[in-house]
C-alpha positions as CSV (number, residue, x, y, z in Angstrom):
1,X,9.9,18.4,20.1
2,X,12.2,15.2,20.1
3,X,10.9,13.2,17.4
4,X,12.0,9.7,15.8
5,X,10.9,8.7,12.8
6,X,10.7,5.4,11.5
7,X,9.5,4.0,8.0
8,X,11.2,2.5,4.7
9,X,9.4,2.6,1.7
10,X,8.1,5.5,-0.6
11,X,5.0,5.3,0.7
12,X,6.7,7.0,4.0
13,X,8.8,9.5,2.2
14,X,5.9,12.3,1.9
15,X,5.4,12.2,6.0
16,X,9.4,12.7,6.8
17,X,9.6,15.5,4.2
18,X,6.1,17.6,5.6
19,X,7.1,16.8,8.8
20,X,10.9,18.9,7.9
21,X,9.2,21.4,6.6
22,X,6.7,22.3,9.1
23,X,9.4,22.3,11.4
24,X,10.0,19.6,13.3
25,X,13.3,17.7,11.3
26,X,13.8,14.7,13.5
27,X,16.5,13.9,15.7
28,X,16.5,10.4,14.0
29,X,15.3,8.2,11.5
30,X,14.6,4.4,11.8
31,X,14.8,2.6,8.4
32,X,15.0,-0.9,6.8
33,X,18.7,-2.3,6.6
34,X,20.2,-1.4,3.0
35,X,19.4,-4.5,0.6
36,X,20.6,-5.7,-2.7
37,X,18.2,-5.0,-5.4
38,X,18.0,-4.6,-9.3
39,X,19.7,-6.9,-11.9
40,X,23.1,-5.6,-10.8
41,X,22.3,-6.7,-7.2
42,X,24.0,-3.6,-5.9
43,X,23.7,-2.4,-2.5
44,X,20.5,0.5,-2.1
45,X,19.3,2.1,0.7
46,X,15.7,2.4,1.3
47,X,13.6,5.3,0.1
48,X,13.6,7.1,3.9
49,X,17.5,6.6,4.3
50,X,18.0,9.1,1.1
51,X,15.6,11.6,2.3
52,X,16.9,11.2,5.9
53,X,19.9,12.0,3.9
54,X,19.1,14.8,2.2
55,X,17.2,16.4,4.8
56,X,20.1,16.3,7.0
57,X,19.0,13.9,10.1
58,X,21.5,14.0,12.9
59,X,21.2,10.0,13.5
60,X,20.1,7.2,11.1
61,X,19.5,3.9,12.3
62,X,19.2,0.4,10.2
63,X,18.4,-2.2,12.6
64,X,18.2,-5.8,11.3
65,X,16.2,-6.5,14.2
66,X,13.6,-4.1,16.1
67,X,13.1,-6.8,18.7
68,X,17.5,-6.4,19.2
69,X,17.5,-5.2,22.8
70,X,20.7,-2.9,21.6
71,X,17.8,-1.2,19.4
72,X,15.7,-0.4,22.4
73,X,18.8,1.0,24.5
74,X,19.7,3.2,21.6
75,X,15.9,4.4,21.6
76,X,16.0,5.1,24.9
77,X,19.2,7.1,24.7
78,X,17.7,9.1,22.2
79,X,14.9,10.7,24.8
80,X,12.2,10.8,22.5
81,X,9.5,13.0,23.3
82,X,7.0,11.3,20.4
83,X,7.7,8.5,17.8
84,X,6.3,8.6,14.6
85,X,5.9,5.2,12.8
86,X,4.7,5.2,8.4
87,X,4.9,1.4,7.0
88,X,7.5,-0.2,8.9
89,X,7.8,-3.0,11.4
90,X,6.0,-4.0,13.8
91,X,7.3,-2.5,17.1
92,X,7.9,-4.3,20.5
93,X,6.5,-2.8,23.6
94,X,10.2,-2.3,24.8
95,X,10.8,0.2,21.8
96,X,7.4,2.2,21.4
97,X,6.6,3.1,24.9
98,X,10.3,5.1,25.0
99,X,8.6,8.2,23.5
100,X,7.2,10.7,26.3
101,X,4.2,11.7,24.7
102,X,3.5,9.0,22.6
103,X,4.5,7.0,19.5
104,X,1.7,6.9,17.1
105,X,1.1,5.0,13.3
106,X,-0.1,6.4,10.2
107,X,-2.4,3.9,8.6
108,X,-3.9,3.8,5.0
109,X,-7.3,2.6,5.9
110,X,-10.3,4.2,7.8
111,X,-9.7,2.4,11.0
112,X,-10.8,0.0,11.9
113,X,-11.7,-1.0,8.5
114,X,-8.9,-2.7,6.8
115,X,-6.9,-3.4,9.5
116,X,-3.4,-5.3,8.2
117,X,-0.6,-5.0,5.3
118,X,-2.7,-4.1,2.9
119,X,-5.6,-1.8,3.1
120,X,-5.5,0.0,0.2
121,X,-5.6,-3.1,-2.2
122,X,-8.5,-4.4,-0.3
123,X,-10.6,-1.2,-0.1
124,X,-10.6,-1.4,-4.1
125,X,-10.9,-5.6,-4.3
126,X,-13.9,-4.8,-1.9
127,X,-15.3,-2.1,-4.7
128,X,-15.3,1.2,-2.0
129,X,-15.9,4.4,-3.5
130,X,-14.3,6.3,-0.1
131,X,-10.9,5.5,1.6
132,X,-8.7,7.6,4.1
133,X,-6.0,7.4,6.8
134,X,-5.7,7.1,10.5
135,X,-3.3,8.1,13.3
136,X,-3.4,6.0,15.9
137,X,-1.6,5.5,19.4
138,X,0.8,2.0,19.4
139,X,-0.1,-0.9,21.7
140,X,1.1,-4.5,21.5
141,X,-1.9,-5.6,19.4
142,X,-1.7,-4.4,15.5
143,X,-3.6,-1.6,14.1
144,X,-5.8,-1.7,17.0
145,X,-4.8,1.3,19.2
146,X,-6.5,4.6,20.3
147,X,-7.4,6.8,16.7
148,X,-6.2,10.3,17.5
149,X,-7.4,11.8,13.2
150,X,-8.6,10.5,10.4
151,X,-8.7,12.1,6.9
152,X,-11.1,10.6,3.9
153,X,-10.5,11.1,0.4
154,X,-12.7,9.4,-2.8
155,X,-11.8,6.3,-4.9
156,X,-12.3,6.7,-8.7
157,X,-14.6,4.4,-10.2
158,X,-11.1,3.0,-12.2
159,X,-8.2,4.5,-9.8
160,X,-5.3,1.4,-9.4
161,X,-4.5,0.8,-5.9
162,X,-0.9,2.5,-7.3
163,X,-2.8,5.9,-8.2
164,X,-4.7,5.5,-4.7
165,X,-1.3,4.9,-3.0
166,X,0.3,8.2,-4.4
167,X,-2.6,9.7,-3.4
168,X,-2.9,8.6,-0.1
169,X,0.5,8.8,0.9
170,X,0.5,13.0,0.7
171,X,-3.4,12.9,2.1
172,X,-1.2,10.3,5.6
173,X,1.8,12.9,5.3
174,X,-0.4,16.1,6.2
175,X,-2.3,13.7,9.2
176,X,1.3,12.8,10.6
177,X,1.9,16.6,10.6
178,X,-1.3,17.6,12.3
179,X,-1.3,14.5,15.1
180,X,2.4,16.1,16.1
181,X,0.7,18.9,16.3
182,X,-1.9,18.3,18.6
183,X,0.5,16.1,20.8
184,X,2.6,19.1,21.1
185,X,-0.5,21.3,22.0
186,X,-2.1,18.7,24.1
187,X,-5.1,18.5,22.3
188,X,-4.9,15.0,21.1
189,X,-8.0,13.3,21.9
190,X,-7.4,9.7,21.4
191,X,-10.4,7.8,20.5
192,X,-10.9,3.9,21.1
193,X,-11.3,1.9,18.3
194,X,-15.0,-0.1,17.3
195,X,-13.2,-3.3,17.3
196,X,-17.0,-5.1,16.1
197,X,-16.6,-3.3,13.6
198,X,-13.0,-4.4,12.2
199,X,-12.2,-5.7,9.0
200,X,-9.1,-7.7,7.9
201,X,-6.6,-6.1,5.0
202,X,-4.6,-9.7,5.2
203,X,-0.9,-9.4,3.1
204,X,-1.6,-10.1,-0.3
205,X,0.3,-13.4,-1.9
206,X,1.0,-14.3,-5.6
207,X,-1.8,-16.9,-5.4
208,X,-4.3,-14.0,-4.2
209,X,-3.8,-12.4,-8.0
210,X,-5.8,-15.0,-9.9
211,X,-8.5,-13.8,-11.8
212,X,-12.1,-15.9,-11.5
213,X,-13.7,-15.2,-14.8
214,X,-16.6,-17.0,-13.6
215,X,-17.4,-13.4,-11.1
216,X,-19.2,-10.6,-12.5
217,X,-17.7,-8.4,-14.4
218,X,-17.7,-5.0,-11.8
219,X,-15.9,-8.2,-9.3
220,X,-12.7,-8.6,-11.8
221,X,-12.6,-5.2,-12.6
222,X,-12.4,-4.1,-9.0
223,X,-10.2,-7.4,-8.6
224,X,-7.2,-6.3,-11.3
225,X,-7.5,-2.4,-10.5
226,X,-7.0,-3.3,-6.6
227,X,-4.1,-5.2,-7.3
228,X,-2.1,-3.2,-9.8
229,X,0.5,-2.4,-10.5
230,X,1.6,-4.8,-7.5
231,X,1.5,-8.0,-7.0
232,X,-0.5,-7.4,-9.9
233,X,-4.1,-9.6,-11.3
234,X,-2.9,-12.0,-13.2
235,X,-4.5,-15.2,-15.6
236,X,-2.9,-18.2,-17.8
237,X,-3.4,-18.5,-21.6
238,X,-2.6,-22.3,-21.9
239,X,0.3,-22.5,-19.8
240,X,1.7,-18.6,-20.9
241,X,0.9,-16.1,-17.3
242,X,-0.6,-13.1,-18.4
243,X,-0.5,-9.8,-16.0
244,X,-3.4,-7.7,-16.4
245,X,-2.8,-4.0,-14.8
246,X,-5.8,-2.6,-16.4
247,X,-8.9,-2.8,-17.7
248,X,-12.5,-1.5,-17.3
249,X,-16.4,-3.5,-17.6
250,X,-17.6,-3.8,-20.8
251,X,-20.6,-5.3,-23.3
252,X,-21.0,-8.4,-24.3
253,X,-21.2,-12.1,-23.0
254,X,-20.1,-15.7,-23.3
255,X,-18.2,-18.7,-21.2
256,X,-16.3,-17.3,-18.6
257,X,-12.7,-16.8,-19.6
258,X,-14.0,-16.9,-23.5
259,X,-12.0,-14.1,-26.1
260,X,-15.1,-11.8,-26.9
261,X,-12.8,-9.4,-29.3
262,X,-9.1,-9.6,-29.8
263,X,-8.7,-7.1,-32.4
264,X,-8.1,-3.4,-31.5
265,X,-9.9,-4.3,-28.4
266,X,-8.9,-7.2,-26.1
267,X,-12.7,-8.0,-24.6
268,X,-12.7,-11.3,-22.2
269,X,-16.2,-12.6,-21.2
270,X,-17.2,-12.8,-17.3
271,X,-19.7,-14.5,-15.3
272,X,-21.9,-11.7,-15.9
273,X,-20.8,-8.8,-18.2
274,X,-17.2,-8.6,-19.6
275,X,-14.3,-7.0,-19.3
276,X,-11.7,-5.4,-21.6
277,X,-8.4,-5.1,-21.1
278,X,-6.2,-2.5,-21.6
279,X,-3.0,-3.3,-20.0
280,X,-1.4,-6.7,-20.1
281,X,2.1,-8.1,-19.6
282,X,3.1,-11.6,-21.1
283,X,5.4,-13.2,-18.4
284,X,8.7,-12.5,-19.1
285,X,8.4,-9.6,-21.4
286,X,7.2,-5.8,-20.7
287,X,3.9,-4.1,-19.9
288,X,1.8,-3.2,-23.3
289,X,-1.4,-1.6,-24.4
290,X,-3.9,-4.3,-25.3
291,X,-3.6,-3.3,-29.1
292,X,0.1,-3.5,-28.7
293,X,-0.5,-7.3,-26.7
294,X,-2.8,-8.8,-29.5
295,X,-0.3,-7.3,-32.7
296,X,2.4,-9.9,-31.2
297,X,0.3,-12.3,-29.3
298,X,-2.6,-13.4,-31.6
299,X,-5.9,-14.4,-29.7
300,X,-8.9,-16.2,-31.6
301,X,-12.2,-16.0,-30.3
302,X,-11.8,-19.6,-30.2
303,X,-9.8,-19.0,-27.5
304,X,-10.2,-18.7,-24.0
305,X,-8.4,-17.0,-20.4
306,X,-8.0,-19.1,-17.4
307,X,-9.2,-22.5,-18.0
């Protein structure tokens, strides 16, 4: 089997490295040009180039343009027999339809729930206790192809969408595994998606984080743990941004937005219920326990979040 494999992030990592060890170590990754990052701006690759690297792929490519018709003629020369895409850019018809058998996407949602850049934020925003992946068969239209598996898995009652993602990301690495499987086997039954029954999973932006105090308390609770640790949920104190990366429902009531306790306990009244927090990050400084917050940020229960 001729396989290309094309991702960038960590979140892809997991399907490259099962797929190596099951046996089929592609002939080439496909990964996100390398980019300056950190305070030092230095020059890093992405998470797939090192364990491309390390793994030994004959041929890495870093395209700065899938839609480059140079990238589709060095896709073609490969001779691909299947393609297999984890979180990275959206293909052209010209590139995906080079692979024999197939080029198929792993997906962090139950498709086609969540269809979109960021299903597993929005399966906890939206409070769902179950979650899973999806292998599906590429066509023009995003997310919206032929499902050949799926695999569920649970959401804790307080799991962050960053414990869901580390989850998920080995539950999507044994799915890509099994779909090349079945490809190779013929036995890949590709399925056609509900579409009436689609749900959007938009990309999340900055604005997206603000808490409503004025929702019930289970709604911000689901709304911060979704969201963290990235972009991460996030509220102003005056005029001072406050990043809240965890927290769980609580007792007691007031105004939405009023300080309940700030003591030990950092309690924040909702529309219904409350909520305490018990991570928080002051802009500009680093991530603390709530007890840690309130010993160097003193809140009155005069005071009051997001208002």
């Amino acid at each position: 089997m001729r396989i290309i494999f094309m991702g960038t992030p960590d979140f892809a990592v997991p399907s490259l490295w099962y797929l190596a060890e099951a046996g089929y170590l592609p002939i080439a990754v496909v990964t996100g040009p390398d980019r300056r990052r950190g305070r030092g701006q230095k020059l890093q690759p992405t998470a797939v180039k090192k364990a491309a690297l390390e793994l030994g792929v004959p041929t890495l490519l870093q395209p700065e343009s899938v839609k480059d018709p140079a990238f589709a003629e060095s896709i073609a020369a490969l001779e691909c027999d299947v393609m297999v895409v984890v979180a990275f850019k959206i293909l052209p018809p010209a590139v995906f339809t080079q692979a024999k058998l197939g080029a198929f996407n792993l997906h962090g949602s139950l498709l086609p729930k969540y269809r979109g850049a960021a299903p597993i934020n929005s399966a906890i925003m939206n409070g769902d206790t179950e979650t899973g992946v999806t292998t599906f068969f590429l066509q023009a239209k995003v997310d919206t192809g032929n499902m050949i598996l799926q695999k569920t898995m649970s959401i804790g009652p307080n799991e962050t969408a960053g414990e869901v993602h580390d989850r998920i990301m080995v539950l999507g690495a044994e799915a890509v595994v099994e779909t090349v499987q079945r490809i190779e086997a013929g036995t890949a039954v590709a399925v056609p998606q509900d579409d009436s029954e689609a749900t959007p999973a938009p990309k999340i932006f900055k604005e997206d984080g603000r808490i409503d105090w004025s929702a019930e308390a289970s709604v911000v609770h689901n709304h911060i743990r979704g969201l963290s640790p990235y972009p991460g949920a996030w509220t102003l104190h005056n005029d001072t941004m406050l990043k809240i990366y965890r927290a769980q429902v609580a007792e007691g009531y007031g105004e939405p937005g009023s300080i309940v306790k700030a003591d030990q306990r950092f309690v924040v009244a909702a529309g219904t219920g409350a909520i305490e927090i018990l991570e928080v990050q002051q802009q500009g400084r680093r991530r603390l326990k709530a007890a840690d917050f309130l010993r160097g940020y003193p809140l009155g229960l005069d005071d009051a979040l997001g208002v």
